[in-house]
N, C-alpha and C positions, 0 to 999 in steps of 0.2 A: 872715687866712690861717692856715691848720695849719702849728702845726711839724713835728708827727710821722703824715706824709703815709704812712709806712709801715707803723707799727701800726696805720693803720686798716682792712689785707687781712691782717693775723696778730691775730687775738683770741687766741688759746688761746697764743700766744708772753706777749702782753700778761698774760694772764691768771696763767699759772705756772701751778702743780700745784694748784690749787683742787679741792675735788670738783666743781665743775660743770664745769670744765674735763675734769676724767678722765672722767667721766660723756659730754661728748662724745665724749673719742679712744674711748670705748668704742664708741657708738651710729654712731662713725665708721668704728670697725673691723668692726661685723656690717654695713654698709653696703659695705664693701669686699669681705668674703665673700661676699654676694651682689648678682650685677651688677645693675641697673637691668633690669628687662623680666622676669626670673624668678621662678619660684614656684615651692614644692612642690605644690602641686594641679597635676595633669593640664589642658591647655589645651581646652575645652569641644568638644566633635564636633560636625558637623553634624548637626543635628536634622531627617531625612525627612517626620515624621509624628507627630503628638500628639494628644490629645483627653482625653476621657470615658470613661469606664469608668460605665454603667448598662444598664437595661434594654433600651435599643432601640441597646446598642452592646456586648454580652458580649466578653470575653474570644475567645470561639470565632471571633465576628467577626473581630475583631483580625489572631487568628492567618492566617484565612482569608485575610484582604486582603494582607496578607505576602506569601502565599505567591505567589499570583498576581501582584501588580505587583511582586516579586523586586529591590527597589529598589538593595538593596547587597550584596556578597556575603560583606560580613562586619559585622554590624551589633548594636547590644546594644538589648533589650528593656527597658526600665523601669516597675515597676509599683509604684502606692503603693495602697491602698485608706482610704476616708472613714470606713469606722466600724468599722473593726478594725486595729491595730496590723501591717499588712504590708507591708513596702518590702522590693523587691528587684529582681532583674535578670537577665535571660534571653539567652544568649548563642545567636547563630542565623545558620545560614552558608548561605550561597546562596539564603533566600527560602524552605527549603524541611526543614531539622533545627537542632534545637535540641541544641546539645553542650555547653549548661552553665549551672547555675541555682544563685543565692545569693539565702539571704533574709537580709535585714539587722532583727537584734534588739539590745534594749540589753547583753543580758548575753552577745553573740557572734554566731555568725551558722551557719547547716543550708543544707546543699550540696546539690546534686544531683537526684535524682529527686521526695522529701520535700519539698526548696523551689520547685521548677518545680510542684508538685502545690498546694501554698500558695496560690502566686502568681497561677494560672488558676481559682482559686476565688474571685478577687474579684468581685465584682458592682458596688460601690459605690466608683469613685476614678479616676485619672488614668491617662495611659501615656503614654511617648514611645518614639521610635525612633532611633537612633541612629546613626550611620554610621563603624564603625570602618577599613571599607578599606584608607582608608590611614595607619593607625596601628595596625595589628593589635595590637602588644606593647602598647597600655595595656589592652587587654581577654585577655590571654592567661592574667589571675589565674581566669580564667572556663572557660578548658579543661577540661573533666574528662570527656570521650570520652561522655558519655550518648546521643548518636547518635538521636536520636530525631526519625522522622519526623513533621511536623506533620499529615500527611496522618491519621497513625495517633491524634494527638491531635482532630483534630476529627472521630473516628467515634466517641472515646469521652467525648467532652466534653456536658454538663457535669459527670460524673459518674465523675472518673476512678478507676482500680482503685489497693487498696494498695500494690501495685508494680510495679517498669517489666515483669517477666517477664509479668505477667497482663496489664500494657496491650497489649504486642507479642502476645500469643498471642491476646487479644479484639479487638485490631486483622484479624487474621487470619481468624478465625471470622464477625465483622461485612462485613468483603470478599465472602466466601460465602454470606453470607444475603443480601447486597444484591442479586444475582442476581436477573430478576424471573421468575415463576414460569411464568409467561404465555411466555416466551423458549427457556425448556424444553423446554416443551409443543410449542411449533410448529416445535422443531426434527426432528422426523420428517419432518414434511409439504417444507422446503427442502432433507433427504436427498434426498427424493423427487427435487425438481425440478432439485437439479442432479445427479443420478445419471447422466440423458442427456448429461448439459455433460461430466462427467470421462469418458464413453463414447462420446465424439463420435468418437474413430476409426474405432470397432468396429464394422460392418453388425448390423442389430439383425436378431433370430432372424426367416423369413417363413413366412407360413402358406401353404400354396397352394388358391387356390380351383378351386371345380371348373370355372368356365370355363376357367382357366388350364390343370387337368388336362387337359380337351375338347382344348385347342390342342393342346397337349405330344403326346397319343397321337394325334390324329387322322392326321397324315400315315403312321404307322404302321397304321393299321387302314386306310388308302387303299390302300397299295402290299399290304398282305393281300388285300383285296379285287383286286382287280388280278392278285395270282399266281393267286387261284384260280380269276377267269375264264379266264385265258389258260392254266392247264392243265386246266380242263372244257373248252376250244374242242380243246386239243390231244386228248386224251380222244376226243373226239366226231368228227373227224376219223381217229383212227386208227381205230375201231369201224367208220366208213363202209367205209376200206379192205379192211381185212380181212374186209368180211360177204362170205361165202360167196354165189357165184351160182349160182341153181337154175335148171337148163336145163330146159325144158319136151319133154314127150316128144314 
């Protein structure tokens, strides 16, 4: 049997001020500063969507399929590329603008329009998707108002312009040549036809033909005729009366 049934749940009593002893109360005390279950790393987001980054899956892809399945409405981009030094992260709200881009380098890291222009120039590497939702503050170091519709990056992709004022104004210009020419053209011709549609109240101007004119005057040229028989009758009647009668001698 043990005598000293006690000191065998107190070591570090047993122990005394030994350095392995302090050495514990130390690794005892950062263990008490930090509870059981936390971290300094942010706890990992749901992941929507991941893949490849090559030829038969660009970038501009990418973007496109975002926009359209609008999965999260507040979600972060990640992109690493295979043979060139690029990792970073594209911050994109509704499915539908990107308002905030970091590239990550050894010696610091390029914000904004310069790193979202980096980033969509990969051809070769990875992406995921990220789903910030419902955790907007760990992505809000990504804010930086760049306001940029995706719409306007995939008219100018793969080839984007030096800066955001030229992408927005050839976003603009590319919208007006997309026009088809053919649509133009044929719009004289659908003036036409519905010209009568917005004038549908209006009696349209008539021409009158000559039968119609024949009708119109006829009972007029009737009762003409008609007065001038019945004042030659009346005429011819009064001449009877009045002839003079020659008495024979």
């Amino acid at each position: 049997m043990n005598q000293f049934p006690e000191e065998q749940f107190r070591p570090d009593e047993s122990q005394g001020n030994t350095g392995l002893g302090s050495e514990s109360n130390e690794e005892s005390g950062q263990a008490a500063e930090e509870p059981v279950g936390t971290s300094s790393q942010p706890a990992p987001q749901p992941t929507l969507e991941s893949g490849k980054i090559w030829e038969n899956r660009t970038t501009k892809e990418i973007l496109y399929g975002i926009s359209k399945a609008k999965k999260s409405d507040y979600a972060v981009l990640r992109l690493a590329s295979h043979d060139i030094n690029i990792d970073g992260e594209l911050l994109i709200s509704k499915g539908s603008t990107v308002n905030g881009a970091r590239l990550l380098l050894e010696e610091g890291s390029v914000e904004g329009y310069p790193a979202m222009k980096a980033l969509l120039k990969i051809t070769d590497g990875t992406y995921s998707l990220l789903d910030y939702s419902a955790t907007q503050a760990n992505a809000i170091h990504l804010e930086q108002g760049l306001k940029v519709r995706i719409n306007n990056l995939l008219t100018s992709l793969p080839h984007l312009p030096e800066t955001l004022e030229e992408l927005n104004e050839g976003a603009a210009v590319a919208k007006m040549r997309s026009f088809n020419p053919s649509e133009l053209e044929s719009q004289p011709e659908e003036s036409v036809k519905t010209k009568p549609l917005r004038g549908k109240g209006e009696a349209p101007p008539h021409v009158e033909t000559a039968e119609e004119a024949l009708q119109r005057t006829m009972p007029v040229a009737v009762i003409i005729t008609i007065v001038v028989i019945v004042l030659a009758i009346i005429a011819t009647i009064v001449v009877i009366s009045f002839k003079p009668t020659i008495h024979q001698p």
